[in-house]
C-alpha positions, 0 to 999 in steps of 0.5 A, spaced: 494 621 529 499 615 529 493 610 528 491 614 522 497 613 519 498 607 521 490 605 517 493 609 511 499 604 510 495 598 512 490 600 506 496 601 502 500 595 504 502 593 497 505 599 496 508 599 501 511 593 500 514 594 494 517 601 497 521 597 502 523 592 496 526 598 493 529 601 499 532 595 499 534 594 492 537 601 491 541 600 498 544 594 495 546 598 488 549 604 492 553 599 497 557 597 491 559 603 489 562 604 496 571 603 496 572 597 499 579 599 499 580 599 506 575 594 509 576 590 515 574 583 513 573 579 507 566 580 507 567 586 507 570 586 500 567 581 497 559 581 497 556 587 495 551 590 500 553 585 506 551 590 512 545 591 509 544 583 509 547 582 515 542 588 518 536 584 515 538 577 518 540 580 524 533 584 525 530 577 523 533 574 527 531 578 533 523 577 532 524 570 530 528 569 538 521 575 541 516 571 538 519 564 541 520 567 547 513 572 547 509 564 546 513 561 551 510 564 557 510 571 556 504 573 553 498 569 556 490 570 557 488 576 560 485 572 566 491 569 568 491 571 574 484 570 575 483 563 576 
């Protein structure tokens, strides 16, 4: 069932891509209509939809150190061992 799903959205990955980008968009937009009357920091205050940002970095970051780290040693040739 969930590989069906996951072949329905790869056939449709433009789609999908937009989707996100939309997502994303009206985050932002419904971010700047938030009161930022009692925010803790200045980003805070000042750069509309900054936990959204920083989320997407942060997430980004993620897979860029588990990539290095995956080709670094972790994922190898299944007949490793064997020799």
């Amino acid at each position: 069932m969930i590989a069906n799903f996951i072949d329905y959205l790869r056939d449709r990955l433009q789609y999908l891509t937009w989707f996100c980008y939309v997502a994303m968009a009206f985050i932002v937009i419904w971010s700047m209509t938030v009161d930022t009357h009692h925010a803790h920091t200045w980003a805070e205050k000042m750069i509309p939809g900054f936990w959204s940002l920083f989320g997407l970095a942060s997430c980004a970051i993620v897979i860029m150190v588990a990539r290095w780290f995956g080709k670094s040693g972790i994922q190898t040739r299944e007949d490793y061992y064997d020799n």
